[in-house]
C-alpha positions, 0 to 999 in steps of 0.5 A: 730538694724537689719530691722527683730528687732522690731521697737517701734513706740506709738500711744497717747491717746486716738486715738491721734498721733505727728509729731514726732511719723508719722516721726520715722514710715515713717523712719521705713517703708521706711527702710522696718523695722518691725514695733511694734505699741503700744498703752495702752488705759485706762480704766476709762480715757479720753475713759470711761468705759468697752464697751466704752474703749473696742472699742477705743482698737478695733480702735486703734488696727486697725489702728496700721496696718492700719495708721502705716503700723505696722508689730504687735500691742502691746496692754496694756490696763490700770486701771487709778486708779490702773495703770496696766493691770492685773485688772478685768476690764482691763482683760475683755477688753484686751480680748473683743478686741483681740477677736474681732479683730481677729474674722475678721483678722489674725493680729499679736497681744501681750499684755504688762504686768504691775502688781501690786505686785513685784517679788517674791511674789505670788500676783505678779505671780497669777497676771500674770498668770491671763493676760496669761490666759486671752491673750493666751485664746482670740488669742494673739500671743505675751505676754510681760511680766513682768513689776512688781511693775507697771513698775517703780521701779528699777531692780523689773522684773526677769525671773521668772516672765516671765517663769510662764507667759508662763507655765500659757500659755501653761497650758491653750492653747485650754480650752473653753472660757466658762471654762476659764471665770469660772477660771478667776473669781476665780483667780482675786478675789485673789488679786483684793481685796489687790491692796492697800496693794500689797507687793513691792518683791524685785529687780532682785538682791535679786531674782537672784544668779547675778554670776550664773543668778539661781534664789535664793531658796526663790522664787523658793519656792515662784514659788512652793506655786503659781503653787499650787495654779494654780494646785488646781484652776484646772490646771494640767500642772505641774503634767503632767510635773513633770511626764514627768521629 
């Protein structure tokens, strides 16, 4: 790895670190390497509730930058009954925390994205982009995205996942906090009710030409029936780029 890669180094929860951990940082700051600290508190853990897991976020933030000399914190906070980071609550404190932070620093910031349904799907995308909104609207610099199907199904994360992350970005890049609270409202309460019955999607594999990399036209379909949806919920970033084109 080169020093201008980003070098992974993760806190525990919650607000807990190893030996093991401080000796990968002292080796990376040492080597003057960048230095990418995560760290994912959990909603509904050990930390509590909303407020309460909002503030081990702020702290355990703070202290990626000031413990481990990070070069940017990587946050992820998680539902511990749903294991993701696309849920209401989770949402909420993802976007507490980014705002509090950033209203007293400039510090580098990203989010990881774990949802529940799997590619190919609309739940998955409107999952997405519902913690792109919520990011991109609270400051965060870097979105991390997608871990589809939770993370840890096999080969369940593609491309496409992460181009409607960053179009949903863009789309939204300057909107009031009070309108985007308004869409967000909306756009969760599309999927939070079927977390028990999300679709599985299908692997990279069956998503994907594997010989020309191109997307098949069933999820290109798939893309279309979400940016419609995205589009009457009140976006107009498509339209304008279809004229564009």
């Amino acid at each position: 790895m080169r020093p201008t890669d980003s070098h992974e180094v993760s806190q525990l929860n919650e607000l807990k670190i190893d030996v093991s951990a401080l000796t990968f940082d002292a080796h990376y700051v040492l080597a003057g390497d960048m230095i990418m600290c995560e760290q994912m508190p959990i909603y509904g853990g050990y930390a509590g509730g909303l407020e309460e897991t909002t503030i081990v976020d702020v702290a355990t933030t703070i202290n990626s930058f000031v413990m481990m000399q990070a070069t940017w914190h990587l946050d992820g906070p998680t539902h511990v009954r749903w294991g993701i980071t696309t849920a209401r609550e989770t949402l909420a404190v993802a976007a507490h925390a980014c705002m509090a932070v950033e209203s007293h620093y400039d510090l580098m910031m990203g989010n990881q994205y774990y949802t529940t349904a799997g590619p190919c799907t609309v739940m998955c995308l409107l999952e997405t982009a519902a913690q792109a909104i919520t990011d991109t609207c609270s400051g965060r610099e870097v979105l991390s995205g997608v871990a589809a199907s939770k993370g840890v199904s096999t080969n369940y994360t593609t491309g496409m996942e992460a181009r409607f992350m960053g179009e949903c970005a863009h789309a939204v890049a300057g909107m009031p906090t009070a309108k985007v609270n308004e869409l967000l409202d909306k756009l969760v309460g599309m999927y939070e009710k079927n977390y028990k019955t999300a679709p599985t999607g299908k692997p990279y594999e069956e998503c994907y030409d594997t010989k020309t990399l191109l997307p098949t036209q069933e999820y290109l379909d798939v893309y279309d029936e979400a940016v419609k949806v995205m589009t009457e919920l009140g976006l107009d970033y498509w339209t304008k780029k279809a004229k564009l084109l």
